[in-house]
C-alpha positions as a printed NumPy array, in Angstrom:
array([[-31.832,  30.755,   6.137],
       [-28.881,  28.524,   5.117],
       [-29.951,  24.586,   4.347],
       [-27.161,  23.581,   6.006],
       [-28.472,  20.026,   5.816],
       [-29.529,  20.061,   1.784],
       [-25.878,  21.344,   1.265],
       [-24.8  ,  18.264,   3.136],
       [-26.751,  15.884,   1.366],
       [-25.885,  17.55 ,  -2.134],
       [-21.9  ,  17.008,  -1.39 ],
       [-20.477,  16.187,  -4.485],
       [-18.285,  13.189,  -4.753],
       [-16.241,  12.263,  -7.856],
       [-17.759,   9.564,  -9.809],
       [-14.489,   8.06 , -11.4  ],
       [-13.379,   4.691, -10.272],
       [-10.17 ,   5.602,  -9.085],
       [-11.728,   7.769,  -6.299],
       [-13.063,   4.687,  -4.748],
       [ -9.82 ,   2.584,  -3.792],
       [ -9.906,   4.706,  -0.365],
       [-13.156,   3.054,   0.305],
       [-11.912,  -0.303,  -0.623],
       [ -9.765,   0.495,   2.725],
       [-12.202,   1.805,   4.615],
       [-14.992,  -1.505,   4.159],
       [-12.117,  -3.902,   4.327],
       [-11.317,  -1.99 ,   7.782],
       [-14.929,  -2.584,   8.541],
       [-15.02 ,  -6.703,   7.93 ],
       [-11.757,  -6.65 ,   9.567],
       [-12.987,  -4.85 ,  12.958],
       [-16.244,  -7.025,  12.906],
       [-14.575,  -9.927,  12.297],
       [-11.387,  -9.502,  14.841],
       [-14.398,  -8.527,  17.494],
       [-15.752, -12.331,  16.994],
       [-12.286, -14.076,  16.951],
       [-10.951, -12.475,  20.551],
       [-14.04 , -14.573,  21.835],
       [-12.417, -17.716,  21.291],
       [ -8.785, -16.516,  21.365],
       [ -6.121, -17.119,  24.238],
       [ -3.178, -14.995,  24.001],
       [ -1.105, -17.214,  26.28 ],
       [  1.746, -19.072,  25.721],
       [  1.839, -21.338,  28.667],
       [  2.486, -25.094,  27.739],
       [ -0.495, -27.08 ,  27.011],
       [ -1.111, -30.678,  25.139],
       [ -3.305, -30.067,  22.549],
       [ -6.45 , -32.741,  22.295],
       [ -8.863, -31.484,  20.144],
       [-10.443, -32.259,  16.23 ],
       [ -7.222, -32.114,  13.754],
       [ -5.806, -35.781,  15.   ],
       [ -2.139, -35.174,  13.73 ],
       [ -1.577, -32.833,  16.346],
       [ -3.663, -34.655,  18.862],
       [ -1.074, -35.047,  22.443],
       [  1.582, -32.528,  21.022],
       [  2.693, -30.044,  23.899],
       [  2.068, -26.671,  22.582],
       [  1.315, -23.012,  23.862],
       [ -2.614, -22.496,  24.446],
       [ -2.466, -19.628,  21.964],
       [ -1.77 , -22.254,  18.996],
       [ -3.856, -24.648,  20.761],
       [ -6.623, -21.847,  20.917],
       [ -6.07 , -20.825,  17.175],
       [ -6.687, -24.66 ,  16.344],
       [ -9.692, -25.227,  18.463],
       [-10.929, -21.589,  16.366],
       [-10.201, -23.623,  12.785],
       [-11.225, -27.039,  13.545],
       [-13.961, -27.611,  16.696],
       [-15.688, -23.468,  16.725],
       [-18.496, -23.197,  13.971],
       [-17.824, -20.97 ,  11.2  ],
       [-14.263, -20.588,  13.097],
       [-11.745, -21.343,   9.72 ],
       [-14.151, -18.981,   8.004],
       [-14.173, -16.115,  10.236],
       [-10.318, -16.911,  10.365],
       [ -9.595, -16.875,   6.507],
       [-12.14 , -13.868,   6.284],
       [-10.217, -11.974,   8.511],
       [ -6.59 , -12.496,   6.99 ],
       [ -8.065, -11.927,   3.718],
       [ -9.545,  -8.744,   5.031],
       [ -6.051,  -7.443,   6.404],
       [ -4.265,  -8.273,   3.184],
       [ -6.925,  -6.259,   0.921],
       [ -6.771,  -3.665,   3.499],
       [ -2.878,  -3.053,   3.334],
       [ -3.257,  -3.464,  -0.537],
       [ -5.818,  -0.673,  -0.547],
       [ -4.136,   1.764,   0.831],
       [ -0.976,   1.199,  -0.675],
       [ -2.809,   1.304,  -4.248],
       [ -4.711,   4.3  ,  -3.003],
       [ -1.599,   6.141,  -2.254],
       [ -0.037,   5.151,  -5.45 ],
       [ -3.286,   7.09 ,  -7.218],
       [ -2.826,  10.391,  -4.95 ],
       [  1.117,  10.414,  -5.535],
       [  0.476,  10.274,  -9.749],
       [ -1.735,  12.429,  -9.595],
       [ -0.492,  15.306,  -7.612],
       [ -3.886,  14.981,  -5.228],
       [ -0.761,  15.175,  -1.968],
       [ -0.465,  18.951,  -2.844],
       [ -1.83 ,  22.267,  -1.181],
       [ -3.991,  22.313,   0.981],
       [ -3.758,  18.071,   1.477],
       [ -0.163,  17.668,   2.566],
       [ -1.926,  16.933,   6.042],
       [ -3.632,  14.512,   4.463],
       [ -0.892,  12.352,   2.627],
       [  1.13 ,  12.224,   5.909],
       [ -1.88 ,  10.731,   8.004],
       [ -2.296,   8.495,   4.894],
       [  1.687,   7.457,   4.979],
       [  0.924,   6.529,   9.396],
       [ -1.921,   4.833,   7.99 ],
       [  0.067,   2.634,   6.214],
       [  2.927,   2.092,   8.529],
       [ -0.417,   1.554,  11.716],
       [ -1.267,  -1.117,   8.981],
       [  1.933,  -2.792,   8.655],
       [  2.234,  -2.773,  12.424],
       [ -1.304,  -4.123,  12.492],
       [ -0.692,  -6.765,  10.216],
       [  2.356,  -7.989,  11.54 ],
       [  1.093,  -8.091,  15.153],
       [ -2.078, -10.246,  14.222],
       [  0.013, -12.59 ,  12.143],
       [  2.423, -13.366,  14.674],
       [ -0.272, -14.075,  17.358],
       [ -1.18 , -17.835,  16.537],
       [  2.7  , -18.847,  17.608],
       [  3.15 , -21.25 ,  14.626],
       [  6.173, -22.02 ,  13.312],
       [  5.934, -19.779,  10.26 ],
       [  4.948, -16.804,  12.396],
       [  7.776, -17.712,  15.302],
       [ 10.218, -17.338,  12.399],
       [  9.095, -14.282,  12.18 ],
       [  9.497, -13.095,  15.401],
       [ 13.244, -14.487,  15.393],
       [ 14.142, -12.174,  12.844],
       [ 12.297,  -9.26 ,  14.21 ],
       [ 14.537, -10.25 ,  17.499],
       [ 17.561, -10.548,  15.311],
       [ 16.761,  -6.68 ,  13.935],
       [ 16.476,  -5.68 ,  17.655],
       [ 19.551,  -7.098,  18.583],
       [ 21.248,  -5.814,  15.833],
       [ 20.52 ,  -2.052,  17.4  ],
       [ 24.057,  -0.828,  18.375],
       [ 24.478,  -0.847,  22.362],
       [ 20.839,  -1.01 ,  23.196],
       [ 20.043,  -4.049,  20.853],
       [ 19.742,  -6.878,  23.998],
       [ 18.209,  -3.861,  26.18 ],
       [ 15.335,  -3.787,  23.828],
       [ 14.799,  -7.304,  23.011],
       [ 14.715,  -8.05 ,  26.786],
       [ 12.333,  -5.01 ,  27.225],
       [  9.766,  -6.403,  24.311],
       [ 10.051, -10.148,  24.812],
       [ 10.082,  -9.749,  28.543],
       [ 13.004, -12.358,  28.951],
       [ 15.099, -14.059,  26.913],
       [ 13.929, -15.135,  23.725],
       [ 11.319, -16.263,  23.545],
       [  9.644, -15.353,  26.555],
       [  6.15 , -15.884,  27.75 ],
       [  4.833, -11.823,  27.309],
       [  5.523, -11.388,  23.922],
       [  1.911, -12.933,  22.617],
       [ -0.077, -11.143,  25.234],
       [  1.701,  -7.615,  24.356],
       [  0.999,  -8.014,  20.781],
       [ -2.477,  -9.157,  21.447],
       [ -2.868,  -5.868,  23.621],
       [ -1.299,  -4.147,  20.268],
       [ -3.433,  -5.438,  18.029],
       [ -6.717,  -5.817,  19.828],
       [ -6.744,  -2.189,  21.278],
       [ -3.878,  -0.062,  20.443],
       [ -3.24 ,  -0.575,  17.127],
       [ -6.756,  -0.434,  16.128],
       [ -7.037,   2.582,  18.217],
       [ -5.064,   4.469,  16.459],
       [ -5.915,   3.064,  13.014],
       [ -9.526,   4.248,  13.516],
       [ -8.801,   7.433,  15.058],
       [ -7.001,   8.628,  11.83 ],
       [ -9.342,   7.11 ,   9.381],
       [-12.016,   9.421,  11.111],
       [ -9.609,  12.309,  10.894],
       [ -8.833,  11.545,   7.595],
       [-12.483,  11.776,   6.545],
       [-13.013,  14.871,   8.267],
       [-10.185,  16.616,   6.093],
       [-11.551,  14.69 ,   2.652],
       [-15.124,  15.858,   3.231],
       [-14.288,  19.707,   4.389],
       [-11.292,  19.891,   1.996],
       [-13.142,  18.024,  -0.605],
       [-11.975,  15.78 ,  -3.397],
       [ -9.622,  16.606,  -6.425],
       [-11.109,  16.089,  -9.661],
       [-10.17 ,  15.26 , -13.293],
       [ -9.912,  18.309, -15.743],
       [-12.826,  18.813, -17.807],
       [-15.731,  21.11 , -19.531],
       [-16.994,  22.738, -16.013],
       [-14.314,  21.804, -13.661],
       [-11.47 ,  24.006, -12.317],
       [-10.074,  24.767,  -9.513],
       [-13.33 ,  27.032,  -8.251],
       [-15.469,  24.139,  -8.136],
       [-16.391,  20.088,  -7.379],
       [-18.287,  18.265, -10.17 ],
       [-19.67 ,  14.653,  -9.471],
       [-22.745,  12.642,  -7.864],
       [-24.724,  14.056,  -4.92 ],
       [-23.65 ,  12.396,  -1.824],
       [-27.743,  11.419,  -1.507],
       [-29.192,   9.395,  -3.057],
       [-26.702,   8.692,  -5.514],
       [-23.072,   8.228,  -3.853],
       [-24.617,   6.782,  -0.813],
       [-26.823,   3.873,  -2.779],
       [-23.324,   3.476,  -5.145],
       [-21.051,   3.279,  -2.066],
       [-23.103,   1.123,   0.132],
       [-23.692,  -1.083,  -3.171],
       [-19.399,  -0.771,  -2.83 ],
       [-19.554,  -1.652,   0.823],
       [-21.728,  -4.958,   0.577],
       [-19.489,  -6.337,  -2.534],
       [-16.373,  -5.439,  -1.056],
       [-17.656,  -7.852,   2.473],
       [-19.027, -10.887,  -0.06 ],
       [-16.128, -10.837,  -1.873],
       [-13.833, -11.187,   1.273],
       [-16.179, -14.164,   3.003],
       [-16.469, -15.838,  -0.142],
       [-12.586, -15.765,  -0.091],
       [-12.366, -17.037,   3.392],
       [-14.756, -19.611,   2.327],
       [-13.005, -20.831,  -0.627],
       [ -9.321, -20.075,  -0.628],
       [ -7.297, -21.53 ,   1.939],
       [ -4.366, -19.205,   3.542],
       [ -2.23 , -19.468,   6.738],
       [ -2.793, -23.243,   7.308],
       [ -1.724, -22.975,  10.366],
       [ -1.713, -26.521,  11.03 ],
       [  0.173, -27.799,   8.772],
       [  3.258, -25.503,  10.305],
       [  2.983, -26.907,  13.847],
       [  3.398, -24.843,  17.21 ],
       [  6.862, -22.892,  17.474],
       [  9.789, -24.179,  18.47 ],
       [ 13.129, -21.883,  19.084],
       [ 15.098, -24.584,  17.647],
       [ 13.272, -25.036,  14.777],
       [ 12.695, -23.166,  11.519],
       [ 10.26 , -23.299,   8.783],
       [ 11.46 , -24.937,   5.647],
       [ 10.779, -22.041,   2.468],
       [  8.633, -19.921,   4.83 ],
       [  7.744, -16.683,   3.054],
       [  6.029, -13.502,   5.264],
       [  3.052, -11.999,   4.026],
       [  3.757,  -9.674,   0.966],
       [  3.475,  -6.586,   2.698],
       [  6.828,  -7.696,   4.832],
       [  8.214,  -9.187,   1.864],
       [ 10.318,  -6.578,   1.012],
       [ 12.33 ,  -6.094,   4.25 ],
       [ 12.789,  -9.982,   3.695],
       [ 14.324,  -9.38 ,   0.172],
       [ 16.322,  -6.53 ,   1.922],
       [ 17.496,  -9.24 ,   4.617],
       [ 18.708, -11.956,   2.55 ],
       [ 20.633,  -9.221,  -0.57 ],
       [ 22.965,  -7.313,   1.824],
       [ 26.487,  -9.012,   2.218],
       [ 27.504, -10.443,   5.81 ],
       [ 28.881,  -7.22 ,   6.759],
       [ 30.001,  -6.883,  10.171],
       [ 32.506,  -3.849,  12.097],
       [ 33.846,  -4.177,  15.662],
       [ 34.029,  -0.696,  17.751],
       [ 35.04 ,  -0.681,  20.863],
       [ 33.47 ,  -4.151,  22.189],
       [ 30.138,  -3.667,  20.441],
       [ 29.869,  -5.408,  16.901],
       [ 27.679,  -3.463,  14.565],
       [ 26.1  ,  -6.164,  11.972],
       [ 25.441,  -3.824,   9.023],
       [ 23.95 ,  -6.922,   7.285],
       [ 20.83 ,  -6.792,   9.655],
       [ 20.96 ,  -3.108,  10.334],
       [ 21.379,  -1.553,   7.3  ],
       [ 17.864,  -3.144,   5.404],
       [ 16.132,  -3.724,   8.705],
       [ 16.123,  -0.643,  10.436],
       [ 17.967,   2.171,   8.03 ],
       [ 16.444,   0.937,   4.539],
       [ 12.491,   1.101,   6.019],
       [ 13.272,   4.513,   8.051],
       [ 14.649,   5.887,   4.531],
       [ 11.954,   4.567,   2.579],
       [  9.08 ,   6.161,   5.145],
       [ 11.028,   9.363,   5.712],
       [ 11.019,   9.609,   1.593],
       [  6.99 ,   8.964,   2.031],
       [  6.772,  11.663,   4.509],
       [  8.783,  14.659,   2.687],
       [  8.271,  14.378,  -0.851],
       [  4.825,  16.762,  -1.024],
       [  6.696,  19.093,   0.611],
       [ 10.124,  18.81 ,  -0.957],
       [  8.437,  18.905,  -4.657],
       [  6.208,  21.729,  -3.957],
       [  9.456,  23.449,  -2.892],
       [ 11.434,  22.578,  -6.075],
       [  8.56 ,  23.518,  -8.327],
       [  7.151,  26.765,  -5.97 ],
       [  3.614,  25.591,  -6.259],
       [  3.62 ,  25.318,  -2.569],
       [  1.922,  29.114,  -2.774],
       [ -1.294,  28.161,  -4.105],
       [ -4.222,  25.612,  -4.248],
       [ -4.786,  22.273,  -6.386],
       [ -7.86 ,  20.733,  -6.819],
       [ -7.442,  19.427, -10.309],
       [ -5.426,  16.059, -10.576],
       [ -2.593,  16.034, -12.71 ],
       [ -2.496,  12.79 , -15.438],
       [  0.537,  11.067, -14.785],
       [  2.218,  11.819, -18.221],
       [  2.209,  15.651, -17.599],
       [  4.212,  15.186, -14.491],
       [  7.672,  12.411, -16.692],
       [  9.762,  13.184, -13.742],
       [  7.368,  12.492, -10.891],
       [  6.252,   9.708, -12.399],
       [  9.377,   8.519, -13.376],
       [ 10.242,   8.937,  -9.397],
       [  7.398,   6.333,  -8.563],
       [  7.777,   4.108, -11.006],
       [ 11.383,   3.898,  -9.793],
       [ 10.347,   3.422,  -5.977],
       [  8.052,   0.735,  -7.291],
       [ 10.868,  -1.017,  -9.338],
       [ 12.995,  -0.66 ,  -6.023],
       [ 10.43 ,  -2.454,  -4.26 ],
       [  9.377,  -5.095,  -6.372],
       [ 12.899,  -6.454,  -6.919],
       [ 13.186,  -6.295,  -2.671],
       [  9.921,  -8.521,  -3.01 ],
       [ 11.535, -11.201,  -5.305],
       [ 14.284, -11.426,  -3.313],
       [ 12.614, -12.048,  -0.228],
       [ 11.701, -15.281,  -1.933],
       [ 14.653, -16.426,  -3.6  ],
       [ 15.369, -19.918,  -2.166],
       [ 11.894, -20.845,  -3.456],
       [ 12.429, -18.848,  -7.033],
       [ 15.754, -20.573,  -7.251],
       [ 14.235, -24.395,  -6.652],
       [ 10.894, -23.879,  -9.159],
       [ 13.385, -23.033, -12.043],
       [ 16.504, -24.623, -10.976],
       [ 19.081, -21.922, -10.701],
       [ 21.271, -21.474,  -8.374],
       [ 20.506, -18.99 ,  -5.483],
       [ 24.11 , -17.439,  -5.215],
       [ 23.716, -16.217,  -8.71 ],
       [ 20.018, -15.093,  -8.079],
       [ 20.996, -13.391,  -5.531],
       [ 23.576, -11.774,  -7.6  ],
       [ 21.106, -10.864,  -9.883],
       [ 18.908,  -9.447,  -7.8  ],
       [ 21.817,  -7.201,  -6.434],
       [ 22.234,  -5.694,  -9.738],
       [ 18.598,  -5.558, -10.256],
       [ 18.032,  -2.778,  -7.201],
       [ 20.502,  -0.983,  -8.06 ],
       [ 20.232,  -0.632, -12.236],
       [ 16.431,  -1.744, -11.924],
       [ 15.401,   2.069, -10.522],
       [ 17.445,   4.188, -12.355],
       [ 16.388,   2.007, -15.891],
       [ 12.946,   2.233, -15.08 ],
       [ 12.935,   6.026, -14.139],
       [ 14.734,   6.808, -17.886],
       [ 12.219,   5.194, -19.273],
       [  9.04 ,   6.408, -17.926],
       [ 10.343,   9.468, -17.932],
       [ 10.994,   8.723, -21.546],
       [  7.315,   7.21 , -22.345],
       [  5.695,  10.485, -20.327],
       [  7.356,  12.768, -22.719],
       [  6.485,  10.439, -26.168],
       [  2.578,  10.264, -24.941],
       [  2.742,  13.779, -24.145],
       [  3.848,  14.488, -27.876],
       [  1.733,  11.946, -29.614],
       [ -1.553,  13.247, -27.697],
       [ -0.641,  16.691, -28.952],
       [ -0.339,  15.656, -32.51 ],
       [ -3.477,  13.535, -32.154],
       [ -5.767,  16.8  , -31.321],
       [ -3.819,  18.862, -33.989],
       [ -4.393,  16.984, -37.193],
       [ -7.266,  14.529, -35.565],
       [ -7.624,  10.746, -35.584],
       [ -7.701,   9.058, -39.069],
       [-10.994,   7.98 , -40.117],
       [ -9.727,   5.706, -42.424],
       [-10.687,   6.736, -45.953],
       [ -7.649,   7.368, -48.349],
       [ -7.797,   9.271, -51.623],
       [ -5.863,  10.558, -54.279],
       [ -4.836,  14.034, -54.386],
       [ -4.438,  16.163, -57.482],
       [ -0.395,  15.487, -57.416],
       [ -0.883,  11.106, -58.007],
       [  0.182,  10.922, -54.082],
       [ -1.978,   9.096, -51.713],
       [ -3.152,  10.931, -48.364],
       [ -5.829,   9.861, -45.492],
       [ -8.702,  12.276, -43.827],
       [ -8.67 ,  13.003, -40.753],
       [-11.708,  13.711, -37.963],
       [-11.658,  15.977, -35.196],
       [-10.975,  13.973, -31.61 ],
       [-14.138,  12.903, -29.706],
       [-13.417,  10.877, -27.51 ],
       [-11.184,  12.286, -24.224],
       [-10.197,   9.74 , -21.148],
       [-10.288,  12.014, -17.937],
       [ -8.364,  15.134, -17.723],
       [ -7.447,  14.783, -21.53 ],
       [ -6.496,  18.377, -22.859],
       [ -8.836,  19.123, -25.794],
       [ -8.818,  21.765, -28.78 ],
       [ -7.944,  24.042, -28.949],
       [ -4.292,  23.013, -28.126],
       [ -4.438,  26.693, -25.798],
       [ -6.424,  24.742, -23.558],
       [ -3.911,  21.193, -23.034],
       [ -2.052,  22.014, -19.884],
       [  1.393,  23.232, -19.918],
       [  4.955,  21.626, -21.027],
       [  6.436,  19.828, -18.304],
       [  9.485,  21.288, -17.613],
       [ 12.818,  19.276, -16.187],
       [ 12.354,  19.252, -12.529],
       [  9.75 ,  17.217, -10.804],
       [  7.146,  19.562, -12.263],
       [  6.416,  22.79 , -13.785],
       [  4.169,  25.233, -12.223],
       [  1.01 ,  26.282, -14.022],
       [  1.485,  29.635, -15.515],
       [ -2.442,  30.17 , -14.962],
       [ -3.813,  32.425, -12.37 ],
       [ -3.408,  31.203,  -8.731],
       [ -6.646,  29.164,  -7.466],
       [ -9.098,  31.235,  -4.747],
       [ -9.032,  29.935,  -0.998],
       [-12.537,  28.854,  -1.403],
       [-14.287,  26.393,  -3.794],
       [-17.349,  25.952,  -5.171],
       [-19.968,  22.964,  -4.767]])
């Protein structure tokens, strides 16, 4: 008879730190569910006028929506409220974080390819769910900072050619600002959002644990098998271990380190805008985007098209994502390894051009970051923010291509140096004289190997990269099924 359950419990699960930056998601998904559960008990998503006359004095008789007012009587008068609070936005930024840092390991290392392309794409929603997420829960307090927000999300929907007022009346309910948007994103982000978010994650598992995990080249490993920890006792007591830190740290950060203030900002007022306000980072770049595209505007027939707000709010992000969504495909096209299996992950130097790719998308992004806080760059070091701006300009569009030469570069010098290294050895630092007067040092075979190193014989390092994106393994194609 078949121990189906023994096979369960035996699962084997990679035992290499990178492999565990999906959990870091998943936990911080965890502390954020429990902890958004105990906040809706206190929370009012209403934005009906109220005088707020509760514990932080300063505000004490300021009119006010009772969302804000609620949000204040959370921090200030609820026990354990500011904690639960912090611990919650600290949760959501690690969350985003994790998955974004997670993706970053699958894309280097080729783990997106046959038979996980299903995978990457429900990890790409995942993101974008997040951002959605994040954004909804951060504007729900109706402070200042996060009302700014929610003007320029309204300026992006008006900016929509022709239907731009039609959907900012359908969203806000009225003219801006409404009294429905705060109860539809509290819908969103309580129930919908979360919804979704959790539905994935539990598909997402599914396909991980039937498909199972890609693995680092190494004595034993190939593409017939899956090398690591037993999923009991070992990767269970590790993970939950994982689990437990991964909550402390995040209370201990609500605790200690102060973020959103919300307080200090005030309620919202339309006519009102917050002095050097800066989004949370994971916005940050559609900020940047915002404030580096020239006040380009075209008239057509009655309807002006403002290319300054529509070009990096709505076409940049859609560009961006649609890149996300593609690129397993698109490379496994150009490189024709689309016909067979890959369960071992490729290091990052054996694939210059991908890499160089990434490291390009991340140079694209970080300069969109900086931007988005240029006014307060350009006051700390006294520069003017015209030429910063300027800078910045030529920054996103040199930045990328700079940093792809160069990677793409570095990959190919590693890639030659490593070789050398397991051909002649490492030097083991005696020198002697040889029978000619000259002076020559020993050498020692290589010992050491980081994971997926190629080791001698140099038959066994895996193939040249070629050109293009990648080169397909000349090897023989990898069976259907896999091994435990």
């Amino acid at each position: 008879m078949y121990d189906g359950g023994g096979a369960l419990l035996r699962k084997a699960f990679p035992d290499h730190w990178s492999f565990l930056l999906g959990e870091l998601a998943l936990y911080s998904l965890i502390v954020l569910v429990l902890t958004g559960v105990w906040l809706t008990l206190f929370f009012q998503p209403d934005m009906h006028e109220v005088i707020y006359g509760g514990g932080y004095v300063p505000l004490r008789g300021v009119p006010m929506s009772a969302a804000f007012d609620s949000t204040l009587h959370i921090s200030f008068d609820v026990r354990g409220g500011l904690l639960m609070r912090q611990t919650h936005h600290w949760a959501a930024l690690v969350f985003v974080s994790a998955i974004g840092v997670h993706m970053m390991r699958i894309f280097f290392t080729g783990a997106f390819r046959r038979p996980r392309e299903m995978n990457w794409v429900i990890g790409v929603t995942l993101l974008v769910l997040a951002l959605a997420e994040g954004f909804a829960g951060y504007s729900l307090p109706d402070d200042l900072l996060s009302g700014t927000g929610m003007r320029i999300a309204q300026g992006i929907m008006l900016s929509l050619p022709v239907v731009g007022t039609y959907v900012s009346f359908f969203v806000f309910g009225a003219e801006y600002p409404g009294q429905d948007i705060v109860p539809r994103l509290y819908s969103a982000h309580v129930l919908l959002l979360p919804g979704a978010l959790i539905a994935l994650v539990t598909v997402h598992l599914i396909l991980v644990f039937h498909l199972k995990h890609t693995q680092w080249r190494g004595p034993g490993r190939s593409n017939r098998n899956a090398v690591g920890k037993p999923m009991f006792p070992q990767f269970t007591a590790s993970s939950g271990g994982l689990s437990l830190m991964v909550a402390g740290w995040l209370f201990l950060l609500g605790g200690l380190a102060q973020i959103n203030p919300v307080w200090v900002y005030g309620p919202y007022r339309p006519d009102q805008a917050s002095t050097g306000s800066q989004p949370d980072w994971y916005v940050g770049f559609l900020e940047g985007a915002l404030r580096l595209v020239p006040p380009w505007e075209t008239d057509v027939a009655g309807h002006t098209f403002m290319w300054n707000v529509l070009l990096p709010a709505v076409v940049l992000p859609g560009l961006l994502f649609l890149v996300l969504y593609a690129y397993p495909f698109v490379e496994q096209r150009l490189t024709r390894e689309g016909e067979r299996e890959r369960h071992l992950c490729d290091r990052p130097r054996e694939r210059p051009v991908r890499t160089g790719l990434g490291v390009a998308g991340l140079t694209f992004y970080g300069v969109l970051l900086l931007a988005g806080g240029n006014d307060v760059i350009a006051a700390s070091f006294r520069i003017s923010v015209n030429t910063l701006t300027w800078i910045f300009r030529v920054a996103l569009v040199v930045g990328p291509v700079l940093a792809f030469l160069l990677t793409r570069r570095l990959c190919t010098a590693l890639l030659a140096a490593e070789r050398e290294r397991l051909a002649e050895g490492v030097e083991s630092g005696e020198v002697r004289q040889n029978t000619s007067g000259g002076y020559e040092s020993s050498h020692v075979p290589v010992e050491n190997f980081r994971p997926g190193a190629p080791r001698a014989p140099l038959s066994a390092a895996p193939p040249e990269p070629g050109a293009r994106t990648g080169t397909p393994d000349p090897g023989r194609h990898a069976p259907e099924h896999r091994n435990r």
